[in-house]
N, C-alpha and C positions, 0 to 999 in steps of 0.2 A: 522441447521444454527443458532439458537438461542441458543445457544453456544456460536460461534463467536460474534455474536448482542450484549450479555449483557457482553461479555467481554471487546468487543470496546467498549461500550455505560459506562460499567461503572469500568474501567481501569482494570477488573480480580480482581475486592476486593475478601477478602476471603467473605465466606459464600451464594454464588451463586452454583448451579451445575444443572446440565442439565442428563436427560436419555432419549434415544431415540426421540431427536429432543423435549422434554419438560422442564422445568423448575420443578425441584424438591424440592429445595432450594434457598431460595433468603432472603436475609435481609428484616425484617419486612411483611413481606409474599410475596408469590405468585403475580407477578401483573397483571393487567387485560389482557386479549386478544386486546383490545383496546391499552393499553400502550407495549404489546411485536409489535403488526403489526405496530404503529408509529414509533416502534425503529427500527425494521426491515429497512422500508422505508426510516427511516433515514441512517441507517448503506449501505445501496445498493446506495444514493445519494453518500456517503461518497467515495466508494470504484468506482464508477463512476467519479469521479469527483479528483481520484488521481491513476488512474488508466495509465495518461501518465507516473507518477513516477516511478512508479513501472514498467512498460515499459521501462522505458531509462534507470534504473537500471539493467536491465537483459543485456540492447545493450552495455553500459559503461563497463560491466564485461568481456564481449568479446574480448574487445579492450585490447590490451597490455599494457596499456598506461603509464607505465615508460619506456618501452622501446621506444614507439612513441616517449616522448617527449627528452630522451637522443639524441633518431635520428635527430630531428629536431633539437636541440641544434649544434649538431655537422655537422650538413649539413648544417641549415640556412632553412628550410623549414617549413610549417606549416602543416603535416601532423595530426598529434593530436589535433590541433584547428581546421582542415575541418574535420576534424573525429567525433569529439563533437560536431559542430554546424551543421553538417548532421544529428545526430539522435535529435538534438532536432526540426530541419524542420521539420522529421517525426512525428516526436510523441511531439505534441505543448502543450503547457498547456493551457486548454479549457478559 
């Protein structure tokens, strides 16, 4: 997972790499166990707290939704706007 962590934490610069869940290489050394379990904590706060995103991105893919909204153009309905505004009732942003 500290892989992931100092990639979010420090946008994939080059000169980081990881083997078997450690840090092998990182600019200016190695950082403490202290500084990777902060980033950790932070990167799990992170991925909690946008995790409706990525949620209503998966429900939004589902949906057809140029065809929805072609339909409702042409009917006069609102199927694709209560289609959007059901998945975000579900999955709300904290």
């Amino acid at each position: 997972m500290i892989a992931q962590v100092i990639g979010w934490k420090f946008n994939n610069q080059a000169g980081m790499s990881t083997k078997d869940g450690v840090i092998t290489a990182f600019p200016d050394g190695i950082p403490t166990q202290a500084d990777q379990d902060s980033w950790t904590t932070e990167y799990e706060a992170h991925l909690a707290a946008t995790n409706y995103s990525r949620t209503r991105k998966a429900k939004y893919d589902l949906l057809n939704q140029d065809e929805m909204r072609y339909d409702d153009l042409v009917n006069n309905t609102t199927t694709w706007r209560d289609g959007i505004a059901a998945i975000k009732v579900a999955h709300p942003k904290p």
